[in-house]
LONU-787562 format. One line per 2 residues: number of its first residue (from 1); for each residue x, y, z of N, C-alpha, C. Coordinates in steps of 0.2 Angstrom, whole numbers, plus 5000, padded with zeros to 4 digits. Atoms other than C-alpha are relative to their C-alpha. Layout:
% residues N
NUM = X,Y,Z,X,Y,Z,X,Y,Z; ...
//
This chain:
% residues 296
1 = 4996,4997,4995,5019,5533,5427,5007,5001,4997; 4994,4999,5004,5036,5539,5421,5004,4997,5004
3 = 4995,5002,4997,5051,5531,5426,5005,5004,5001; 4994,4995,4999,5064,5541,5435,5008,4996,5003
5 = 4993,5003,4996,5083,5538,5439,5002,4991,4996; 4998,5006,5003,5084,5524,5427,5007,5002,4995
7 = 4993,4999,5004,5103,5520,5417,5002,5005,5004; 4997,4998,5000,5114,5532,5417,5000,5007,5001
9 = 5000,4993,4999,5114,5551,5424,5007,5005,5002; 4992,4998,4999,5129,5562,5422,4999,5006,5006
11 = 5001,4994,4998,5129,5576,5434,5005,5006,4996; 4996,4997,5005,5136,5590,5426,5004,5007,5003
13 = 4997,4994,4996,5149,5602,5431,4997,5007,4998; 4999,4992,5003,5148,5620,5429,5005,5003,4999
15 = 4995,4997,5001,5160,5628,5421,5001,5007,5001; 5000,4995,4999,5168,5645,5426,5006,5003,4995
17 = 4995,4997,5004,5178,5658,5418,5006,5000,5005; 4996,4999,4996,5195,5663,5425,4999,5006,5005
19 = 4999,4996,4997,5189,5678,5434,4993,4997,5004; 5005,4999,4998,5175,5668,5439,4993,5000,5001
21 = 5008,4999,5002,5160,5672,5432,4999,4994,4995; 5004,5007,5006,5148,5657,5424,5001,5002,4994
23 = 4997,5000,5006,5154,5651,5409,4993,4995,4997; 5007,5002,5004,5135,5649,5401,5001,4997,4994
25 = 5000,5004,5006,5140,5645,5384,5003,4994,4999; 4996,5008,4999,5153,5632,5389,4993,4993,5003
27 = 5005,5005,4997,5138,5624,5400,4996,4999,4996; 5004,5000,5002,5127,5626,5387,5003,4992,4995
29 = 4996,5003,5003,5139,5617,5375,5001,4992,5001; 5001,5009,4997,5143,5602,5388,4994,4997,4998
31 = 5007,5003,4997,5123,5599,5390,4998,4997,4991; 5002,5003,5006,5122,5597,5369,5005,4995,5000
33 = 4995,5006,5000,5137,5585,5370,4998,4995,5002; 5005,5005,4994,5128,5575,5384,4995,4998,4994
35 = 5006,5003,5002,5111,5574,5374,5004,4994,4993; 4999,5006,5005,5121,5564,5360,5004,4994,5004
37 = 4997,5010,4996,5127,5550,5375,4996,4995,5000; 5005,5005,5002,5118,5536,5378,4999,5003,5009
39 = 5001,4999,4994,5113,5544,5394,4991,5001,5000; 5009,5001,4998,5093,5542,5403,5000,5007,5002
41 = 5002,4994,4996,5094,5561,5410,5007,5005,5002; 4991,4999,5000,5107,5572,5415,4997,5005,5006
43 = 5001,4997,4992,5108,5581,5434,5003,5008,4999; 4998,4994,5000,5110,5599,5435,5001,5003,5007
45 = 4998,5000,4996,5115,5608,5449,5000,4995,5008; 5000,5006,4996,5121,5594,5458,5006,5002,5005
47 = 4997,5000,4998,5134,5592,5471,5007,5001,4997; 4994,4999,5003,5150,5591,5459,4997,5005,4993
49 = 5000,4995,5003,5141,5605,5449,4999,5008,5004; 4998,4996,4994,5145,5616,5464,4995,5004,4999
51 = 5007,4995,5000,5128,5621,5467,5001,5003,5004; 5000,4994,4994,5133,5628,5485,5003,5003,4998
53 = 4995,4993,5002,5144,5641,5476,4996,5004,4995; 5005,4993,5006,5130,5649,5464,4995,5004,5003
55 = 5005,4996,4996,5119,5661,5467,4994,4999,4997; 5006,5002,5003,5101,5659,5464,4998,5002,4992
57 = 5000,4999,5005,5100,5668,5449,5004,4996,4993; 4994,5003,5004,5115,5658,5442,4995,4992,5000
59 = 5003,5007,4998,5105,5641,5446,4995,5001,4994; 5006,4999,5001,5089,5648,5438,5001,4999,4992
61 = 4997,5000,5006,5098,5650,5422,5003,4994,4996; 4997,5005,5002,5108,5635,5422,4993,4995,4997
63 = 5005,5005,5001,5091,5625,5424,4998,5001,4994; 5003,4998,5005,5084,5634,5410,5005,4999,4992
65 = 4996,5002,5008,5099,5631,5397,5000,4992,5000; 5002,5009,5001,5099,5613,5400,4993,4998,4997
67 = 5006,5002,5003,5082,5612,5397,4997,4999,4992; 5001,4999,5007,5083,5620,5381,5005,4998,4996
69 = 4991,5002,5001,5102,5611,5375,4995,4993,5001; 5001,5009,4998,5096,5593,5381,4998,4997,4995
71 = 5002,5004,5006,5086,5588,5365,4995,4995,5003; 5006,5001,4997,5071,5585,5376,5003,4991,5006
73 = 4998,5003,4994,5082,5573,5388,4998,5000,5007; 5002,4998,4996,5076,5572,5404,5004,5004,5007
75 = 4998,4994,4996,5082,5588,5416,4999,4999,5008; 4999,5001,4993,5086,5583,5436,5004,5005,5003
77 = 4999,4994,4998,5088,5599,5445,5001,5001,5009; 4997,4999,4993,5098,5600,5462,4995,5006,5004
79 = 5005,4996,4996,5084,5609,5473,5001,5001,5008; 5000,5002,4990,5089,5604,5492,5004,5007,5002
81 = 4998,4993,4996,5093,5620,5502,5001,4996,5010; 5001,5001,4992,5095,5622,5522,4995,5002,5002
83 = 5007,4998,4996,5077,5627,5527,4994,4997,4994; 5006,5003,5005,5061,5621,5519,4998,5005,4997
85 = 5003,4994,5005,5055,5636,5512,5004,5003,4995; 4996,4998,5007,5070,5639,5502,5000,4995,4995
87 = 4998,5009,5005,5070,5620,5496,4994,5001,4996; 5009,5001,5005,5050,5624,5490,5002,5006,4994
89 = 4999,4992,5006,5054,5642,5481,5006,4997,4994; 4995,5005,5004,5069,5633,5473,4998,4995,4995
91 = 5001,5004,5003,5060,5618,5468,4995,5001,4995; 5005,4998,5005,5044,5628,5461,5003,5003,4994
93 = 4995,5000,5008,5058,5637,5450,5003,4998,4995; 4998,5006,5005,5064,5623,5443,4997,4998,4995
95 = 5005,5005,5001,5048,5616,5442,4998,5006,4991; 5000,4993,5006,5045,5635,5431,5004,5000,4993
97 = 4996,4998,5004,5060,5633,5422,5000,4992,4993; 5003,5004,5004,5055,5616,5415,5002,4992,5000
99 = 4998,5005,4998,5064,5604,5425,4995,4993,4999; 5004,5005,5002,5058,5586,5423,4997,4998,5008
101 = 4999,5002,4992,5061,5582,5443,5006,5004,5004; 4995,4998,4995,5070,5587,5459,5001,4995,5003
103 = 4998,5009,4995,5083,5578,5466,5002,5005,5009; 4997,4996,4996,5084,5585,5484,5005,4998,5004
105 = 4998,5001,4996,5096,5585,5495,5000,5002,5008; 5004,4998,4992,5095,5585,5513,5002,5004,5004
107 = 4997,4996,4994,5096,5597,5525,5006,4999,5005; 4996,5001,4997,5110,5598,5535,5006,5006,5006
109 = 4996,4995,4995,5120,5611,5542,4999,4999,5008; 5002,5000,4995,5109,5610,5557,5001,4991,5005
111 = 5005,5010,4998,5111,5590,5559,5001,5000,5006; 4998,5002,4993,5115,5588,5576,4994,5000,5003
113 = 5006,4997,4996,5097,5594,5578,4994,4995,4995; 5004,5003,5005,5090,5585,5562,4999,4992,4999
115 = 4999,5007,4998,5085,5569,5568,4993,4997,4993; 5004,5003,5008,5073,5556,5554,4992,5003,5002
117 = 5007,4999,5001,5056,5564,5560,5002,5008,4996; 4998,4994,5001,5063,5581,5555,5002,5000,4992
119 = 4999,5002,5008,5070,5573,5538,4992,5001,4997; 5009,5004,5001,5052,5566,5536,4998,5006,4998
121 = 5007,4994,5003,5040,5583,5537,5005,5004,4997; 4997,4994,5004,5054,5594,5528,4999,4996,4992
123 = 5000,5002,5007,5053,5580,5512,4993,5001,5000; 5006,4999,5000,5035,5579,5515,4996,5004,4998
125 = 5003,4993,5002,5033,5597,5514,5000,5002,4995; 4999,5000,5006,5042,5600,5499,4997,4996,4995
127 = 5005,5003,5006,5033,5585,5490,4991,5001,4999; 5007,4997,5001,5015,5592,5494,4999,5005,4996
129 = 5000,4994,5005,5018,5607,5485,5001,5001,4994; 5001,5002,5005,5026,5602,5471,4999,4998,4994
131 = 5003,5000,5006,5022,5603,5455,5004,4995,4994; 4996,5004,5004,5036,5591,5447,5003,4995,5007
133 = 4996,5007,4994,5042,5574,5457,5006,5003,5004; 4994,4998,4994,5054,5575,5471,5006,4994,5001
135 = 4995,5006,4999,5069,5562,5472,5003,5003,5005; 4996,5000,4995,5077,5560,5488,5008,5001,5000
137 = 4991,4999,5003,5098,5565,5488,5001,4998,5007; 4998,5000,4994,5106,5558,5501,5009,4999,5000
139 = 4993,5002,5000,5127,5560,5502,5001,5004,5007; 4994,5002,4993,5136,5558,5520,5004,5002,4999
141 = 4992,4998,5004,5153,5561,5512,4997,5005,5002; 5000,4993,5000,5147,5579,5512,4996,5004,5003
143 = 5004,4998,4994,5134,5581,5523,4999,4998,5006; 5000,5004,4991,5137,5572,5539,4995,4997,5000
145 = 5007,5002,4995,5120,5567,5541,4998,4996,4991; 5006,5004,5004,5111,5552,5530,4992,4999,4999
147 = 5009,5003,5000,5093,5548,5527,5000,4995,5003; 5000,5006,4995,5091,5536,5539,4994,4995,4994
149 = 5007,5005,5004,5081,5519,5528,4995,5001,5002; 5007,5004,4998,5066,5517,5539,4996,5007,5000
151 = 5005,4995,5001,5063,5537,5535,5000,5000,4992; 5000,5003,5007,5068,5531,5516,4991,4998,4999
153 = 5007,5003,5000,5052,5520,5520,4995,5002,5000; 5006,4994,5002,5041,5530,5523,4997,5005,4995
155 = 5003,4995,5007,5043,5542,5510,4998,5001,4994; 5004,5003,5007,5041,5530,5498,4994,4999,5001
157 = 5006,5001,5000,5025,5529,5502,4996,5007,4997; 5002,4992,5004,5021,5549,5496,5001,5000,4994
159 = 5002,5002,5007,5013,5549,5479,5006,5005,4997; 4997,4994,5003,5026,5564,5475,5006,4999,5000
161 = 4995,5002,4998,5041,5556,5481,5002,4995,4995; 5000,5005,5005,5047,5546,5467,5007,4996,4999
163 = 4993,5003,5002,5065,5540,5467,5006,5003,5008; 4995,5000,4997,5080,5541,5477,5008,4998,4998
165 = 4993,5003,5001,5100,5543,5475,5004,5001,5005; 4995,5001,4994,5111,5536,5487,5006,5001,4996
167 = 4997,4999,5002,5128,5543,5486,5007,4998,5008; 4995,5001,4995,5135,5536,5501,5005,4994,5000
169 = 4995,5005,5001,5144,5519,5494,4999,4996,5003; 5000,5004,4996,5138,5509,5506,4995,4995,4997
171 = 5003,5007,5002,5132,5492,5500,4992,4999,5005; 5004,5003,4994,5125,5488,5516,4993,5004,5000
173 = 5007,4994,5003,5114,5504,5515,4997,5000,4997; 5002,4998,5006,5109,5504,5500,4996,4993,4998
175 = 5003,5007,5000,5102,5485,5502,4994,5002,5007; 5003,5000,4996,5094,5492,5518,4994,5004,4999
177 = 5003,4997,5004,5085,5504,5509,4995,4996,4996; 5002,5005,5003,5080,5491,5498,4996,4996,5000
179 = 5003,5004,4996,5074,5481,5508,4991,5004,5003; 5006,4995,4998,5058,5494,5512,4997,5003,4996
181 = 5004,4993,5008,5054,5503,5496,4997,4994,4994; 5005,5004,5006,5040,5495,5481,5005,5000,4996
183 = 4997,5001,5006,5048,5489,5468,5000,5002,4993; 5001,4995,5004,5043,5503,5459,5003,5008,5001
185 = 4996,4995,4999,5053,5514,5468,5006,5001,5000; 4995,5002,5001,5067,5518,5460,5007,5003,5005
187 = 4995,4998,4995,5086,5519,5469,5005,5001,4997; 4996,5002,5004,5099,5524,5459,5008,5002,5004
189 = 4995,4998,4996,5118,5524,5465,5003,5004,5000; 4997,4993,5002,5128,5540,5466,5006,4996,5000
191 = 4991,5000,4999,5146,5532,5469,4999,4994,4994; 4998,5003,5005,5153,5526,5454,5004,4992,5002
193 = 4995,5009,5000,5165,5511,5462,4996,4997,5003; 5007,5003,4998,5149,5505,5467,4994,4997,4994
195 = 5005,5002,5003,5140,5504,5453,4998,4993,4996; 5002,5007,5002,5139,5485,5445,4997,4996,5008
197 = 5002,5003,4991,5137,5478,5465,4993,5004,5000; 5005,4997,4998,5124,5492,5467,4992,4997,4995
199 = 5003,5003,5005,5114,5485,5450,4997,4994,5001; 5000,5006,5001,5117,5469,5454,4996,4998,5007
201 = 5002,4999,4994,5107,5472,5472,4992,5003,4997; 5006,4995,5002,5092,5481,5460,4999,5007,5001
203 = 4998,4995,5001,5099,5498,5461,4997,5001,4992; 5004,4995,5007,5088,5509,5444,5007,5003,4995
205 = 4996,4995,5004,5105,5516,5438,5006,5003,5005; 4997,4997,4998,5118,5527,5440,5000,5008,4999
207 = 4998,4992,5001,5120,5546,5444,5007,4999,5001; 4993,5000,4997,5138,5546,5446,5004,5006,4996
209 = 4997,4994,5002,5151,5560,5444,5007,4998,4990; 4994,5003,5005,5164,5549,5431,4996,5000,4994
211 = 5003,4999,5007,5150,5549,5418,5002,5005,4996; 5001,4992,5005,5152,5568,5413,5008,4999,4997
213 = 4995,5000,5006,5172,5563,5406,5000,4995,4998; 5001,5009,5004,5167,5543,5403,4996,4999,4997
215 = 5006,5003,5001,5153,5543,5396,4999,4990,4999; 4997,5006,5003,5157,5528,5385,5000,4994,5007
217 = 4996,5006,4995,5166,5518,5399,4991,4999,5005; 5004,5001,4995,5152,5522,5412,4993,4995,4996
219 = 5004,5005,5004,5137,5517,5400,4999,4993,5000; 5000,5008,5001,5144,5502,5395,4998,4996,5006
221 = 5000,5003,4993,5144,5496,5413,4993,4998,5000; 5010,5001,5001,5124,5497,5413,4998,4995,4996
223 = 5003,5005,5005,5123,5490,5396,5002,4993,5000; 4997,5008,4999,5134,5474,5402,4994,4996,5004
225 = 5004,5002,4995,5124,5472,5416,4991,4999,4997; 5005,5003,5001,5108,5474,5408,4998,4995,4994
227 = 5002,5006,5003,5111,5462,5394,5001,4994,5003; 4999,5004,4998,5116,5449,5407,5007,4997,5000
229 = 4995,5004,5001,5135,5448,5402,5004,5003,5008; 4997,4998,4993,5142,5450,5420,5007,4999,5000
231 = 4991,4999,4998,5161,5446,5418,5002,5005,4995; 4998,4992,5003,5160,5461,5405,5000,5006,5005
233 = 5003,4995,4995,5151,5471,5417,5005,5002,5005; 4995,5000,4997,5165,5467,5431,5003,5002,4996
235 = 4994,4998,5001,5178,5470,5420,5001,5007,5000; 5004,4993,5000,5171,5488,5415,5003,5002,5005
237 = 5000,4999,4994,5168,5491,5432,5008,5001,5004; 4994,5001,4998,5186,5487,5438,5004,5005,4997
239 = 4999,4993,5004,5192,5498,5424,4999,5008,5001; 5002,4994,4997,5182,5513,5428,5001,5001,5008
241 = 4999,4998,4992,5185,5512,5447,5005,5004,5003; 4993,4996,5000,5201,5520,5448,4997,5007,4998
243 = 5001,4994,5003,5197,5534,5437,4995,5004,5004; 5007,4996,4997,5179,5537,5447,5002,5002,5007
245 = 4998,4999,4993,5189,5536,5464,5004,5009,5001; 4997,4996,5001,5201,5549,5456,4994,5008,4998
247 = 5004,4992,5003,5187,5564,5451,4996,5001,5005; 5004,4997,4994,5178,5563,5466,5005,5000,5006
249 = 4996,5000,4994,5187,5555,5482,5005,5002,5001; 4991,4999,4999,5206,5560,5478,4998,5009,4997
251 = 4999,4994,5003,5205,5575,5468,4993,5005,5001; 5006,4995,5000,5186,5583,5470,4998,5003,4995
253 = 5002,4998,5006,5179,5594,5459,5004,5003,4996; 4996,5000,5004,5195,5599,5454,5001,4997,4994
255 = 4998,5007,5006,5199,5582,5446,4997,5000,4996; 5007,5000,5002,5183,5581,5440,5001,5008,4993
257 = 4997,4994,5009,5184,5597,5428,5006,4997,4997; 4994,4999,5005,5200,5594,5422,4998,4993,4997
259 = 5004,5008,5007,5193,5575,5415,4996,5002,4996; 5006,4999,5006,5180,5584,5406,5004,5004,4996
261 = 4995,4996,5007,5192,5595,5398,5003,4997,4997; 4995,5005,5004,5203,5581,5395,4996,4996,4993
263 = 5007,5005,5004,5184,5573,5388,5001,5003,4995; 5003,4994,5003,5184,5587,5375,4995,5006,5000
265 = 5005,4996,5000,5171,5597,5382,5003,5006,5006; 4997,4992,4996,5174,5614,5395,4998,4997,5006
267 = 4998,5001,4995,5177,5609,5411,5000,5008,5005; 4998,4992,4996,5184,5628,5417,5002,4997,5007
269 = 4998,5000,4994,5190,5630,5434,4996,5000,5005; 5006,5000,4992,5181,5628,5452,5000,5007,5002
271 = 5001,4992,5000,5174,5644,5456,5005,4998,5010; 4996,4999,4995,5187,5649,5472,4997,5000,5007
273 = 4992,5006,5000,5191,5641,5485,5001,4995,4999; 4996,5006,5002,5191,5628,5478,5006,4999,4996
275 = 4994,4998,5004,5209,5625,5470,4999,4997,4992; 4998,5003,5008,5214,5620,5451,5000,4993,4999
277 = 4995,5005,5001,5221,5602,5447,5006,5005,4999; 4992,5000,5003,5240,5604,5448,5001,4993,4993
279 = 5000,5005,5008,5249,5598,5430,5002,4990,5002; 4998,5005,4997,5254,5581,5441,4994,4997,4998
281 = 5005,5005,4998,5237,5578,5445,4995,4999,4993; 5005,5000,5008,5228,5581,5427,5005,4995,4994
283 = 4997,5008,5003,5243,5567,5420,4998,4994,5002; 5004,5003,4999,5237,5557,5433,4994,4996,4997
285 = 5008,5004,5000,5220,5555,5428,4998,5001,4991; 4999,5003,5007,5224,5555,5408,5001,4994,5000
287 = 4997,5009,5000,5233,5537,5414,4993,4999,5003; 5002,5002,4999,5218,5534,5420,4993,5000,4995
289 = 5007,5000,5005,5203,5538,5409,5003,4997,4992; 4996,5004,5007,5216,5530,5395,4997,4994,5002
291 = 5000,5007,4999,5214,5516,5404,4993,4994,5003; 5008,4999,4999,5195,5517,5408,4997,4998,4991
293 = 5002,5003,5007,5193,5517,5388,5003,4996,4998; 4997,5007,5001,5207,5503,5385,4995,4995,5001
295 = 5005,5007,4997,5193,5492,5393,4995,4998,4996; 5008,5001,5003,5178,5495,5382,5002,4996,4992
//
């Protein structure tokens, strides 16, 4: 059985032109860049690759250049929609375009309505169908509404449901989870200032958004940990914390592209409205991913 959501997963931005339009070659560009990291897989329309801003067409494409860019790396394809019938037709596309697996994310708009038996048959239904594995997505930060653990439990139990990425930071959570799932089912963290604590609880890895301009720095973090040097691992850790606070929590997708441009690779601007980095805050987070590499 394949193992999912192990090491290190970068989500990957998409990059836009100035007027707007997908900047396919640049994504394509990134995604060969990525295959020569030390990465287990690489995340594609994902939340920091502003999947709610694309249009289906735009998604369908992107899945398929990664696929074919990756160097046979394994392709995690942002699938979660707000109705179940869109999340399966999405996730069959995926499954078409040669995705490895789907990471869903959970319905939400409706939450106030969306209580954990309504999580339950919406995952349920999408992994009956199915033709490639389904990972569970769950970030609070951005969708008000969590996968409650005890629906977690459950779902580990459906032979099609196969991993899960918590992106809500929460230790305590993420042990609660943990607490209910085979130890064959993997959990990997989505928040980066988390990720040595989350490891060190038997967290499978990291999807996290600082990979795609740290590779380096991020990795090592794993590799400390998995070789058992743990006051490396900390130090790392401590290192990259700043920087992973800076491109998600502080700056958002803005910050976040502008890192990856700083990375050398195409970053481009947030499709509108989301704003730019101003030149203050793209100084900013050069002193910081300097100081993310100083560590390694």
């Amino acid at each position: 059985m394949q193992s999912f959501l192990t090491g290190i997963i970068p989500p990957i931005v998409t990059p836009f032109e100035a007027d707007g339009r997908l900047d396919l070659a640049g994504y394509e560009a990134n995604v060969e860049s990525y295959a020569g990291c030390d990465f287990s897989g690489l995340l594609v329309l994902g939340s920091n690759g502003e999947a709610a801003c694309l249009s289906h067409n735009e998604k369908v494409a992107i899945i398929k250049a990664a696929v074919a860019r990756s160097n046979r790396l394994p392709i995690y394809a942002g699938t979660g929609m707000d109705s179940t019938r869109t999340t399966i037709e999405l996730t069959k596309e995926a499954a078409d375009a040669g995705a490895t697996a789907a990471l869903v994310l959970n319905p939400f708009f409706f939450k106030t309505h969306l209580n954990g038996e309504a999580l339950r048959r919406h995952y349920e239904a999408v992994a009956d169908v199915s033709r490639i594995p389904v990972l569970l997505y769950s970030m609070p930060g951005a969708t008000g509404l969590a996968i409650p653990p005890n629906v977690v439990h459950q779902l580990a139990k459906h032979p099609n449901i196969r991993g899960m990425k918590d992106s809500s930071g929460d230790i305590a959570n993420l042990q609660r989870i943990l607490a209910g799932v085979p130890p064959e089912f993997p959990l990997a963290a989505g928040s980066a200032p988390v990720l040595y604590p989350a490891l060190s609880l038997g967290a499978s890895g990291g999807v996290v958004a600082v990979a795609g301009c740290a590779p380096e720095a991020t990795t090592a973090v794993y590799r400390a940990f998995k070789a058992g040097d743990h006051d490396r691992a900390r130090t790392l850790q401590l290192a990259l914390t700043p920087l992973a606070i800076a491109v998600t929590a502080t700056y958002g997708v803005a910050g976040l592209k502008a890192a990856v441009t700083l990375s050398g690779r195409r970053g481009g601007i947030p499709r509108p409205p989301l704003p730019t980095a101003t030149e203050s805050e793209v100084v900013e987070i050069k002193r910081l991913m300097d100081a993310a590499r100083a560590a390694l």
